[in-house]
Backbone bond lengths (Angstrom), bond angles and torsions (degrees), N, CA, C in turn:
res aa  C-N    CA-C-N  psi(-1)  N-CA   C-N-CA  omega(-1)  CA-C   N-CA-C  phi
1 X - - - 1.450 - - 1.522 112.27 -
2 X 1.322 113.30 -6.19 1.519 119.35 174.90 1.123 112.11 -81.93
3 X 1.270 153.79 -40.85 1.470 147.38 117.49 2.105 80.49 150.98
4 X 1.625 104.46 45.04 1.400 106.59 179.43 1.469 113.72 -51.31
5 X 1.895 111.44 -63.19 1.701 112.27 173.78 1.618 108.68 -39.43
6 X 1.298 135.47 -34.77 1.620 108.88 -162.13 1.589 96.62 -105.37
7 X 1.265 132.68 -2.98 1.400 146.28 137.55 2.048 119.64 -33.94
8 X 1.501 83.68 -65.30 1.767 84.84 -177.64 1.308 100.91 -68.90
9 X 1.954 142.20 -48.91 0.981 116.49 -169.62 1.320 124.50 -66.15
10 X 1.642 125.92 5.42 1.682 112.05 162.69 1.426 98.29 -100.53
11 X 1.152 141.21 50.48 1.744 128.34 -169.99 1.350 94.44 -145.47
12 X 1.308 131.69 167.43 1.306 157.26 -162.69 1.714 84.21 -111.14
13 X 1.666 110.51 150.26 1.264 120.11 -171.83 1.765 97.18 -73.77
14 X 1.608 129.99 -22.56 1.466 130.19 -174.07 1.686 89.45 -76.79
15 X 1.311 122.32 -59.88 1.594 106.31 -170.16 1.187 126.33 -74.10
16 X 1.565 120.93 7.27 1.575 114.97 178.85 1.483 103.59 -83.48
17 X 1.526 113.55 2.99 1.751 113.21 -165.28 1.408 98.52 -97.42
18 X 1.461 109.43 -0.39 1.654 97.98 168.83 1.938 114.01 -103.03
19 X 1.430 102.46 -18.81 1.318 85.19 168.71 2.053 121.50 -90.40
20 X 1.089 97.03 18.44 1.747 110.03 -165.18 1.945 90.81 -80.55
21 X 1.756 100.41 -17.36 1.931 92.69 -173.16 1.998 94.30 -73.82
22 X 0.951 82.15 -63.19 1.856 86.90 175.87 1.688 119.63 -28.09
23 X 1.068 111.78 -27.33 1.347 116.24 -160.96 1.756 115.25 -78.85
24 X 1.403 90.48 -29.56 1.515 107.08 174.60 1.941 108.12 -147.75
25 X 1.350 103.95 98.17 1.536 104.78 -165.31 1.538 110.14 -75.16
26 X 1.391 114.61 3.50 1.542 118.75 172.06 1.764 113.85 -95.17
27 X 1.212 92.56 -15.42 1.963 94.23 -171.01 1.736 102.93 -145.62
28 X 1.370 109.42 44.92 1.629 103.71 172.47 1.842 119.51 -50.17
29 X 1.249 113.23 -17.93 1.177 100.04 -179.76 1.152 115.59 -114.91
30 X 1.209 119.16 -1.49 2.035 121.04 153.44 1.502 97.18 -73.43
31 X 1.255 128.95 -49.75 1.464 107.20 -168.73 1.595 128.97 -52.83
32 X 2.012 88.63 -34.61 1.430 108.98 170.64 1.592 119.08 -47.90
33 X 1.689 112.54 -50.08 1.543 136.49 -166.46 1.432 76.69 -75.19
34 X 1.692 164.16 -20.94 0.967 146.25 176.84 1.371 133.95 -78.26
35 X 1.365 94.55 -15.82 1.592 112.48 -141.15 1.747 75.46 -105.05
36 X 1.616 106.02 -89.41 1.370 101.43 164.90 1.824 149.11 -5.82
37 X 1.390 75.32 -64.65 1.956 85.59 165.72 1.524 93.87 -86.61
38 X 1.258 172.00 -18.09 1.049 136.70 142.39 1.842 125.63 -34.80
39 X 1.044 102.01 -47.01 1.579 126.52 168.68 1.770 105.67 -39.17
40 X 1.172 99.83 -69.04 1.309 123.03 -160.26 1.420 102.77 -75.10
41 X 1.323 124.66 -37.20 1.499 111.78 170.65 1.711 117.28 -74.87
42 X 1.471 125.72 -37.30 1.034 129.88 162.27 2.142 100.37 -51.27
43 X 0.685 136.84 -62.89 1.216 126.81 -175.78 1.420 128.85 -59.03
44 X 1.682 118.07 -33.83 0.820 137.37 129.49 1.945 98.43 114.42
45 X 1.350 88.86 48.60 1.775 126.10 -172.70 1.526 113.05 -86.13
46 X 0.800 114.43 104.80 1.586 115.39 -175.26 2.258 103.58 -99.57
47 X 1.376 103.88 123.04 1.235 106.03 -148.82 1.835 82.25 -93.45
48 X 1.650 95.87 151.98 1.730 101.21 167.28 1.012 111.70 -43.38
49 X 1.110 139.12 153.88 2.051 170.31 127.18 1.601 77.21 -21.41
50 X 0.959 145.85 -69.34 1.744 123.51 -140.51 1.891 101.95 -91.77
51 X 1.564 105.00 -29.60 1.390 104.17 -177.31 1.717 95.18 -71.06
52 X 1.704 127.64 -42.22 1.298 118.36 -174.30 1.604 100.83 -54.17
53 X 1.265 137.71 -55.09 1.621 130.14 -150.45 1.934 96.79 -83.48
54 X 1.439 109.99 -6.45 1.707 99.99 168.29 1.407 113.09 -76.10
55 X 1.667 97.39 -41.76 1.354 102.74 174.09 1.655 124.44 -38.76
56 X 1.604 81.47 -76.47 1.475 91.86 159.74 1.254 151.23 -25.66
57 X 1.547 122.34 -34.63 1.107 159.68 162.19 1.464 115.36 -52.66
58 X 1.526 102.02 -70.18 1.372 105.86 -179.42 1.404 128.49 -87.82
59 X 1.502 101.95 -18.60 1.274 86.68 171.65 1.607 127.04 -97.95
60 X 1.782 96.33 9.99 1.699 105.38 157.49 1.748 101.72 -70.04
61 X 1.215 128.33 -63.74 1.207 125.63 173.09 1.474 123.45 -18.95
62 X 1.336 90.32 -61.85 1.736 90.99 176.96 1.468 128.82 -77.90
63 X 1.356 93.71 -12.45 2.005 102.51 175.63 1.842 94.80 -65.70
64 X 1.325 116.60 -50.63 1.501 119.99 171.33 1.683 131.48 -78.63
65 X 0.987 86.44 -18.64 1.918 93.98 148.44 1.775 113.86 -70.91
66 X 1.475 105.88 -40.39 1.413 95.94 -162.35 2.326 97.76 -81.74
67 X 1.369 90.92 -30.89 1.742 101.05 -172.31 1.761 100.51 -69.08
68 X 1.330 102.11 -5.76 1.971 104.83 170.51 1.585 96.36 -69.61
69 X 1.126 90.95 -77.00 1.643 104.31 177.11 1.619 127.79 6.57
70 X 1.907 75.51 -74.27 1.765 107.79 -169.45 1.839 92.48 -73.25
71 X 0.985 138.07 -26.95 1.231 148.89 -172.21 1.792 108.58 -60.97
72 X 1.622 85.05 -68.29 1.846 97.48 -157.66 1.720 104.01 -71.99
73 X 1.678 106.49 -47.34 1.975 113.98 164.72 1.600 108.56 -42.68
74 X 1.164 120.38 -59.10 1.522 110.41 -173.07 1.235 128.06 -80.10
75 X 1.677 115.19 5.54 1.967 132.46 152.46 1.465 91.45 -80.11
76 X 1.087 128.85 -51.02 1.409 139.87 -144.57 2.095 87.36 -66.59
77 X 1.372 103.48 -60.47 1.725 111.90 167.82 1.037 98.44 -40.74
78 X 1.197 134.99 -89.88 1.661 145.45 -154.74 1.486 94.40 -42.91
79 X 0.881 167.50 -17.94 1.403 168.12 -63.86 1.702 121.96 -43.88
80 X 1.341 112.11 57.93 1.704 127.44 171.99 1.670 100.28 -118.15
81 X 1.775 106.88 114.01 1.100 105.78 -167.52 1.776 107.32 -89.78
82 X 1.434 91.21 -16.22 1.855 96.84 -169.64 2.014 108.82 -50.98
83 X 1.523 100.24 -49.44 1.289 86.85 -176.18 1.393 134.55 -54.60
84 X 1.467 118.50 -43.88 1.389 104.86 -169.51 1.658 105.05 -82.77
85 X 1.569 126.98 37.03 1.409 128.94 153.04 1.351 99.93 -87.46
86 X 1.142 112.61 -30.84 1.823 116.49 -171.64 1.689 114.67 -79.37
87 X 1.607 100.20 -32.50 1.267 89.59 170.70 1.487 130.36 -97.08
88 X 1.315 100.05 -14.88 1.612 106.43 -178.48 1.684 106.14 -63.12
89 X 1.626 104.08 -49.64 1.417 112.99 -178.83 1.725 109.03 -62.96
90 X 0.762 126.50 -35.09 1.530 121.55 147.92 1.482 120.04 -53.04
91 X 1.328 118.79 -58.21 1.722 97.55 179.07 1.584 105.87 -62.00
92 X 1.696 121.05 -46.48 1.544 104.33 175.38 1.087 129.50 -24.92
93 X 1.803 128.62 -26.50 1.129 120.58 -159.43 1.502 93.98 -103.16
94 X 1.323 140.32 -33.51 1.004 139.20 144.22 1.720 135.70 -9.17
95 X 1.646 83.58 -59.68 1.958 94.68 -170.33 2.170 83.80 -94.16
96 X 1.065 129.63 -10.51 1.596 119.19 144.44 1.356 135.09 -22.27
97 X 1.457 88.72 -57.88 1.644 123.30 -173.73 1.463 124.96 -86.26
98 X 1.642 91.51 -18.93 1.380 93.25 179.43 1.601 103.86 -93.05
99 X 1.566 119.14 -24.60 1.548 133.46 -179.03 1.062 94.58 -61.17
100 X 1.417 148.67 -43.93 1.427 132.31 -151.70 1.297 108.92 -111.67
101 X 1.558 123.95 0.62 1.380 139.77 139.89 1.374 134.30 -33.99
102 X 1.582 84.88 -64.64 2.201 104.96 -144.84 1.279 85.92 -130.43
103 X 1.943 128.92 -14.93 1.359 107.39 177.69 2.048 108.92 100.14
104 X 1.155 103.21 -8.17 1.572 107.59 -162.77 1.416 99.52 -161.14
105 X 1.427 122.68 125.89 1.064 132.18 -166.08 1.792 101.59 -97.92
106 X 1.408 126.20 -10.73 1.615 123.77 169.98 1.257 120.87 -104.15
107 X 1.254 123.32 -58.67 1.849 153.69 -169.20 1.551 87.45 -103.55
108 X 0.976 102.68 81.86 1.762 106.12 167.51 1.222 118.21 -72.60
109 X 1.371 142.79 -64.63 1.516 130.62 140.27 1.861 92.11 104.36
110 X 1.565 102.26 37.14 1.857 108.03 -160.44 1.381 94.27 -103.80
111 X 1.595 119.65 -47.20 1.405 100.98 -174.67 1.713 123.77 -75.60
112 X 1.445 104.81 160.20 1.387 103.97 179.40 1.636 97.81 -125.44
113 X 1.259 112.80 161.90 1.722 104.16 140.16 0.999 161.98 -82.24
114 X 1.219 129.98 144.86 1.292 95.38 -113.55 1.764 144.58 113.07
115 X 1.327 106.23 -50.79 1.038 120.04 -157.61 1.534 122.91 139.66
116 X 1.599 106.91 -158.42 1.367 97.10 -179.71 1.317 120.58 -120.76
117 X 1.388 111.24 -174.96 2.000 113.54 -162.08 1.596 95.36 -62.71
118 X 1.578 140.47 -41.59 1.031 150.46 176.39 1.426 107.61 -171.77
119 X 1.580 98.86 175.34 1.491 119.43 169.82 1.139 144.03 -56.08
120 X 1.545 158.86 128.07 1.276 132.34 -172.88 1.727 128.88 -37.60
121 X 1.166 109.93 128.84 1.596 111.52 -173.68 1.348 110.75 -59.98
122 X 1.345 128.27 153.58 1.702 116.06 -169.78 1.414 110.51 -72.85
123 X 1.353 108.81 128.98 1.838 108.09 166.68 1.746 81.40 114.36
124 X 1.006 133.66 -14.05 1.740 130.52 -162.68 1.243 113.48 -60.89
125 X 1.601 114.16 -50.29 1.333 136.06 173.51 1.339 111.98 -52.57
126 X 1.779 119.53 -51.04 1.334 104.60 -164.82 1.570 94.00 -90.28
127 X 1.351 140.44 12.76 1.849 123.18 179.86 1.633 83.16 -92.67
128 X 1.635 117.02 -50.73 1.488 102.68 172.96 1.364 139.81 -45.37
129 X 1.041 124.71 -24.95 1.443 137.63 170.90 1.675 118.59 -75.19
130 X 1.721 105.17 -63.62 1.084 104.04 153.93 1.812 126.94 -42.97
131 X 1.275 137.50 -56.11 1.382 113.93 172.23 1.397 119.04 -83.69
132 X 1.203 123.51 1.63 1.532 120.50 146.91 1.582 114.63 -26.30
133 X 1.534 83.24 -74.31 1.487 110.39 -175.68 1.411 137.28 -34.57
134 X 1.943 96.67 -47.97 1.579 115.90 156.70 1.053 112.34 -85.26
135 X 1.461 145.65 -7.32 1.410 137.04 155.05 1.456 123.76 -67.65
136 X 1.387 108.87 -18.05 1.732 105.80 173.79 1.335 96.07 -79.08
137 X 1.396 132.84 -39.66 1.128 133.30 -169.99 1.345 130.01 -55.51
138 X 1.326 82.40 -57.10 1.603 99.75 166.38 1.579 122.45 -66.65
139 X 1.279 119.79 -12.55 1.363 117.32 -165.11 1.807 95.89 -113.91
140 X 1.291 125.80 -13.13 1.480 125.44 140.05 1.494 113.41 -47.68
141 X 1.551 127.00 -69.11 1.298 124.79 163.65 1.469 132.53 -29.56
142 X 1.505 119.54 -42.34 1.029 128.08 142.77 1.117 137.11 -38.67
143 X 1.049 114.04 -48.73 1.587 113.18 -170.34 1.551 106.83 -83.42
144 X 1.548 117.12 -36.64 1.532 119.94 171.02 1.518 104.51 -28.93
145 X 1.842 99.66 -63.69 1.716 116.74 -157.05 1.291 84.71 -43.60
146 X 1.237 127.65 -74.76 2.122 143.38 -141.41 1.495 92.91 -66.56
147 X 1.649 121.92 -53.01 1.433 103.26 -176.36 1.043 141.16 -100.45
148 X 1.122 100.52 19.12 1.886 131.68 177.53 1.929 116.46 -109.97
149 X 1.565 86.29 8.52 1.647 91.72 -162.67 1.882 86.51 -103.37
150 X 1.244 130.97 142.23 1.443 139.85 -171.33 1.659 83.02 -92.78
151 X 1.258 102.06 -75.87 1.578 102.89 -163.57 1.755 117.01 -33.31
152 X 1.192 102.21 -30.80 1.545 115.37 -173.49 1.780 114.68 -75.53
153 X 1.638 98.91 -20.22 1.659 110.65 -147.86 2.058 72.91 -99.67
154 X 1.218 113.24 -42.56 1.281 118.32 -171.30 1.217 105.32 -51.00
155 X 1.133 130.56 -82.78 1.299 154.84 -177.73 1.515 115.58 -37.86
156 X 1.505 125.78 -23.23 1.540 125.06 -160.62 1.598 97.51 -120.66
157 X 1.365 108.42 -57.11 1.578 127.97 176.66 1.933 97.33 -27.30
158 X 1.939 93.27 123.66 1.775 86.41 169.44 1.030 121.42 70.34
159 X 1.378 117.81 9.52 1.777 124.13 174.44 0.977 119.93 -125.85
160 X 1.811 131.75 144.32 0.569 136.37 -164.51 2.240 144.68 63.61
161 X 1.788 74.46 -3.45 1.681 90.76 178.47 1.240 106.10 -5.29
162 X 1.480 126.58 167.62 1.373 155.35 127.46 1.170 99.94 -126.48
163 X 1.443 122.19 125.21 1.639 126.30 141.94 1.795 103.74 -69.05
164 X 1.596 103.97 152.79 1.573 113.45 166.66 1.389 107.55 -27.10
165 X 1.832 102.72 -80.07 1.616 100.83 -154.59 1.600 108.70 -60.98
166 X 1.347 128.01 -12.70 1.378 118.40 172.20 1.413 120.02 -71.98
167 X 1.567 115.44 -22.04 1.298 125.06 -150.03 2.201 92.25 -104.05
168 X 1.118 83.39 -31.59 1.865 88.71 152.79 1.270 137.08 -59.22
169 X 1.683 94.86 -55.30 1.743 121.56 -161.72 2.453 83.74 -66.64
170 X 1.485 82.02 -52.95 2.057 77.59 178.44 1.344 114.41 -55.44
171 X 0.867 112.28 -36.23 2.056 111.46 -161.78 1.394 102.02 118.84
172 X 1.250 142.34 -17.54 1.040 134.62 -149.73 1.611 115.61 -32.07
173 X 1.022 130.11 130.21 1.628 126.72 152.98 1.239 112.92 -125.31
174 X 2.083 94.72 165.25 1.396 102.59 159.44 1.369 99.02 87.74
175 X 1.626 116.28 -174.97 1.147 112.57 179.66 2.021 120.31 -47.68
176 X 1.062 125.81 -29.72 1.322 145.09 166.29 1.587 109.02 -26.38
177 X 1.451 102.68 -56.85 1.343 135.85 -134.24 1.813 80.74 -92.78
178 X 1.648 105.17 -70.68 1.618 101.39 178.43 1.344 138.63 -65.73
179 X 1.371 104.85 -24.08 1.634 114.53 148.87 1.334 128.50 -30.40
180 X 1.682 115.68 -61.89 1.557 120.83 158.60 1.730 112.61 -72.83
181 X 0.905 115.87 19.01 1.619 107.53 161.80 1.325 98.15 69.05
182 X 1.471 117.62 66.53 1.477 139.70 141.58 1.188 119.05 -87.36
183 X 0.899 162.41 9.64 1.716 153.66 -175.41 1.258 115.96 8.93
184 X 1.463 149.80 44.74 1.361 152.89 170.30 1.447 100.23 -115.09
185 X 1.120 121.31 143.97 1.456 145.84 163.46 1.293 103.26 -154.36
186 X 1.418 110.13 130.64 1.462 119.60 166.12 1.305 131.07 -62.21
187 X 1.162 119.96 -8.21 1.892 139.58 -162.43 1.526 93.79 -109.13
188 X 1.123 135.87 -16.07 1.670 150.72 159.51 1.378 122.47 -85.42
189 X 1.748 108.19 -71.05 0.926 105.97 -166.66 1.446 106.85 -93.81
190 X 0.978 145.71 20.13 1.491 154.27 -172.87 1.653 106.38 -169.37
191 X 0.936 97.62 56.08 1.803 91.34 -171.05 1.792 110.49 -72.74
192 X 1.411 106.40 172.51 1.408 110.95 -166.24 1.313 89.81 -158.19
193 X 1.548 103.36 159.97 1.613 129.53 -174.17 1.731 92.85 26.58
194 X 1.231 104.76 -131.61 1.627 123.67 -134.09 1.455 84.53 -79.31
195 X 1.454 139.41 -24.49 1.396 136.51 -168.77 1.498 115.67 -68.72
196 X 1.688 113.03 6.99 0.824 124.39 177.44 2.006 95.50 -85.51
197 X 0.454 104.43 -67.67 1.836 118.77 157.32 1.504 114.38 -24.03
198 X 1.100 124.85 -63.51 1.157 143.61 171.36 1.394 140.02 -54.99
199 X 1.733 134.52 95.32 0.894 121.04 -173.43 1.467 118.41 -79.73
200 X 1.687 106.72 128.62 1.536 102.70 -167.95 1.581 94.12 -98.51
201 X 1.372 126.12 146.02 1.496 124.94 178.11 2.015 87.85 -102.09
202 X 1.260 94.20 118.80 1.559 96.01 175.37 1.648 110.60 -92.39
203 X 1.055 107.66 116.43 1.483 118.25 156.48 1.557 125.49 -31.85
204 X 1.195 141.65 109.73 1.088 113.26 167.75 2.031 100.23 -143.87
205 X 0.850 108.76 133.75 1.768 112.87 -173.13 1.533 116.26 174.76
């Protein structure tokens, strides 16, 4: 509904990578790593080993920045307001990391083709590591609250099923898709850049 396709055809293939954050306001910089490596495979560009594992990097970050999101709104539904303080303040530290990156903590505007806008800024690595660190922590805490909560177990438990072949017959993807016991992930079964490297443990339940 953003009218992105008649957007890129007046834009230069470098400036359509700034409207790719808009396109999805939960994962601006996977769309970017999309948009780009679309680019780059049509060209037939094989990106550095260190720009693939930045990639990599951040746009694991932001797959769990955006799964805060979907996390803290759907307690927030259920009507438990505590969580999405826990998760927002967790993605904050996230779109932190991405500010002292790319310069912009929403519209990151980091990848290029190619590769990326630059290298990690000095000290980047170790603030990243460090809230890694309190993010597992914190996201143990989390999960106590959500799966220790009755009202929550009441309310979700037995709803909404998908069996497989239904979750096919729809399209289902993505986490959606492995929930009903799809086994596809694209970072596996179609892997790209460094995820070739990378063992992904796929979810599926």
């Amino acid at each position: 509904h953003r009218g992105m396709e008649k957007i890129f055809e007046n834009r230069t293939l470098m400036q359509g990578i700034r409207y790719t954050d808009n396109s999805d306001y939960l994962s601006p910089m996977l769309c970017e790593i999309a948009y780009v490596g679309a680019a780059e495979q049509l060209m037939g560009l094989e990106v550095p080993r260190r720009a693939q594992y930045i990639r990599l990097l951040v746009g694991e970050m932001q797959r769990i920045a955006s799964h805060l999101v979907a996390v803290g709104t759907y307690l927030l539904d259920l009507g438990a307001f505590t969580p999405i303080l826990w998760t927002f303040r967790d993605r904050e530290g996230i779109l932190s990391l991405f500010e002292a990156l790319s310069g912009s903590r929403f519209t990151v505007n980091y990848m290029r083709v190619g590769g990326v806008l630059h290298d990690f800024p000095k000290g980047w690595l170790r603030e990243c590591e460090a809230f890694l660190d309190k993010l597992e922590k914190n996201l143990d805490e989390l999960d106590i609250l959500i799966m220790g909560n009755e009202i929550f177990l009441a309310r979700t438990q037995g709803v909404g099923f998908t069996d497989m072949p239904q979750a096919i017959a729809y399209g289902l993807t993505g986490p959606m898709g492995r929930a009903s016991g799809v086994n596809w992930d694209l970072r596996v079964n179609r892997p790209y850049m460094a995820y070739r490297e990378v063992p992904v443990n796929v979810q599926v339940r």
